[in-house]
VMD Tcl script that draws the C-alpha trace (Angstrom):
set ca {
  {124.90 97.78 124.41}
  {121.42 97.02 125.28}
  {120.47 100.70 125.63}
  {121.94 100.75 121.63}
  {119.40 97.95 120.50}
  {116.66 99.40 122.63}
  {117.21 102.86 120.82}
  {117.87 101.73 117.56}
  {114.91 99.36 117.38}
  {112.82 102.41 118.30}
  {114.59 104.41 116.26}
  {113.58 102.03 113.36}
  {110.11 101.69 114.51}
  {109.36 105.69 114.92}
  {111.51 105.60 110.87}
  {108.60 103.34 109.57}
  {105.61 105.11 111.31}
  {107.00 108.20 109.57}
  {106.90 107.01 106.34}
  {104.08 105.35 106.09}
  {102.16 107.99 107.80}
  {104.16 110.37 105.14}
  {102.96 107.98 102.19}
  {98.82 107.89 103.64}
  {99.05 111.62 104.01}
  {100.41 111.69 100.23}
  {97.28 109.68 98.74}
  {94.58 111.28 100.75}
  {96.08 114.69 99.15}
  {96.83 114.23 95.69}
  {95.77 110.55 94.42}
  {92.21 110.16 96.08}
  {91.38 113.77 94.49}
  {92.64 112.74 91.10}
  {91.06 109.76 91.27}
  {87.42 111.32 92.22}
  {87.97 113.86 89.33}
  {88.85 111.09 87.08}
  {85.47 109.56 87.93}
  {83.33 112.42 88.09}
  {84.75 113.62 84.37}
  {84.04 109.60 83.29}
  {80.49 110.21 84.83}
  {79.69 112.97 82.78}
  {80.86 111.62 79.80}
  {78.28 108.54 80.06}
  {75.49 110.63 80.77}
  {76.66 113.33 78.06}
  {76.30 110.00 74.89}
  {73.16 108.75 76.80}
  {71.31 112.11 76.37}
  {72.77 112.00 72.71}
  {71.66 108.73 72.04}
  {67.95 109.63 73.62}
  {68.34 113.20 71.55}
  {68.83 111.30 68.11}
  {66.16 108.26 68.50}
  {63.77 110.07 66.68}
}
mol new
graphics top color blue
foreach p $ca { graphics top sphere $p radius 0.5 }
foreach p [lrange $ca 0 end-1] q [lrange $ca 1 end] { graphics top cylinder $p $q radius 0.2 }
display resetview
């Protein structure tokens, strides 16, 4: 029995570090790029209306 509880616990343990490694791996590959795009489009956008702004102040 206590060569069950050992194995299982580390069984558990080694279940967790998967996932969670599995779940880092999936934000550093798709959300952190969508979110830099995200920015980068928002970026552009402010400095697009403050060149308009400058463009039309006569």
């Amino acid at each position: 029995m206590k060569n069950f509880s050992k194995g299982f616990l580390f069984g558990a343990v080694a279940t967790i570090g998967a996932v969670a490694g599995a779940l880092l791996s999936f934000k550093k590959a798709v959300v952190e790029p969508i979110e830099s795009e995200e920015q980068r489009f928002e970026d552009n956008r402010k400095k697009a209306m403050r060149k308009s702004r400058a463009a039309h102040r006569g």
